[in-house]
C-alpha positions in Angstrom: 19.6 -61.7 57.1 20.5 -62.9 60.2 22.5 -60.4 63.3 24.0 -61.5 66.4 23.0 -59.1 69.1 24.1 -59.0 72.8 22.7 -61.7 75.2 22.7 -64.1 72.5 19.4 -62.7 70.9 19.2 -63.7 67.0 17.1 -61.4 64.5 16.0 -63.4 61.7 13.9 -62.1 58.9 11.6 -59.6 61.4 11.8 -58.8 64.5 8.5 -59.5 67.0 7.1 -59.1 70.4 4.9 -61.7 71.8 1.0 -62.6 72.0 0.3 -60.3 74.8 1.3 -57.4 72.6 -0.2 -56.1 69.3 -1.4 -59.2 68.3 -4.2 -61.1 69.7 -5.1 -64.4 68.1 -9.0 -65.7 69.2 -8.6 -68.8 70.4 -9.6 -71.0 67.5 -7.3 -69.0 65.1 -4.6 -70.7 63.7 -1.3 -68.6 62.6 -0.2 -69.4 58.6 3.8 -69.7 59.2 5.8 -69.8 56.0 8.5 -73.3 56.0 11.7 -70.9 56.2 10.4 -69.8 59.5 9.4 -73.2 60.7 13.3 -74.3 59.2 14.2 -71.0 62.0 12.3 -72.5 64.6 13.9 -75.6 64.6 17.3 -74.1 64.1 16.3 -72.2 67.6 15.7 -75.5 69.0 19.1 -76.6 68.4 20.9 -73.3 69.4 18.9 -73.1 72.8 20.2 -76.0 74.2 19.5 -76.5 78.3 18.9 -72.8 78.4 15.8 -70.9 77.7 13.7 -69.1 75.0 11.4 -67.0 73.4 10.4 -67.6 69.4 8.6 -64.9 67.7 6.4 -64.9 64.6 5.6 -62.1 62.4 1.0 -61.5 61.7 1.9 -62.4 58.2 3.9 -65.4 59.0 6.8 -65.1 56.8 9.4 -63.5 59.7 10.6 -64.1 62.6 12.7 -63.3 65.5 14.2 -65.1 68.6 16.2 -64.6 72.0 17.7 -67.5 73.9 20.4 -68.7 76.5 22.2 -71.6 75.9 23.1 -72.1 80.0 21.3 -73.2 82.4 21.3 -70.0 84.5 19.4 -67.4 82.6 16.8 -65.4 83.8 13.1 -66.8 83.0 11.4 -63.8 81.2 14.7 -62.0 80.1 14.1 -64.0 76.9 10.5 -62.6 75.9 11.7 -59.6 76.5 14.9 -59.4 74.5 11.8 -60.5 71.9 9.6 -58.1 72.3 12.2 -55.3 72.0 13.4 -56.7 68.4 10.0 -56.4 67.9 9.2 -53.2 68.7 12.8 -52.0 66.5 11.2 -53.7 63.4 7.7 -52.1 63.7 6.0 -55.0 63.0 3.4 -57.2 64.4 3.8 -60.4 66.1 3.0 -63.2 68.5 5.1 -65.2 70.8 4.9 -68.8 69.1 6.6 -70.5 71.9 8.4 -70.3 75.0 11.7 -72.6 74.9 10.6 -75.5 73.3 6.4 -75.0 73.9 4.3 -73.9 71.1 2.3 -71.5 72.5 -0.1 -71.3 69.4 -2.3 -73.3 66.7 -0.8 -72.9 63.3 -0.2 -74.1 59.8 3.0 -74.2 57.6 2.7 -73.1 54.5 5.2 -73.2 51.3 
């Protein structure tokens, strides 16, 4: 199910907040991401455009959640945090798996 919400933020599957949160991943960990969430990611790529981002991934990998402004004249960390409150609506845990177009994370995808 995906929702259009206000300042173009898109709730797909779960919604997450980011690394800094409720999840902490050790540093050689690597996050399990299931391919419908990796198919979100990319379409997140494609809706961001010039813009900026924040893409979300739920512990278990199998939801996700993202926030993004496709102009050029958005504010830097008003994306993360549109993330982390779809997040925090959800209940669930989450990391940040990248910022615009950056993975921020090691990970797998899984079918």
């Amino acid at each position: 199910m995906r929702v259009l919400v206000p300042a173009f933020a898109v709730l797909a599957l779960a919604a997450c907040q980011p690394q800094h949160g409720r999840v902490h991943l050790a540093e050689d960990e690597k996050i399990q991401i299931a391919k419908g969430v990796w198919d979100s990611f990319e379409e997140y790529k494609r809706l961001m455009g010039r813009g900026g981002g924040a893409f979300a991934v739920t512990e278990d990998g199998l939801g996700s959640a993202y926030s993004y402004c496709p102009a050029d004249r958005c504010l830097p960390g008003s994306m993360t945090q549109s993330a982390i409150e779809l997040c925090e609506g959800a209940g669930v845990k989450c990391v940040i798996f990248a910022q615009g177009t950056s993975i921020k994370v090691d990970y797998d995808v899984i079918d």
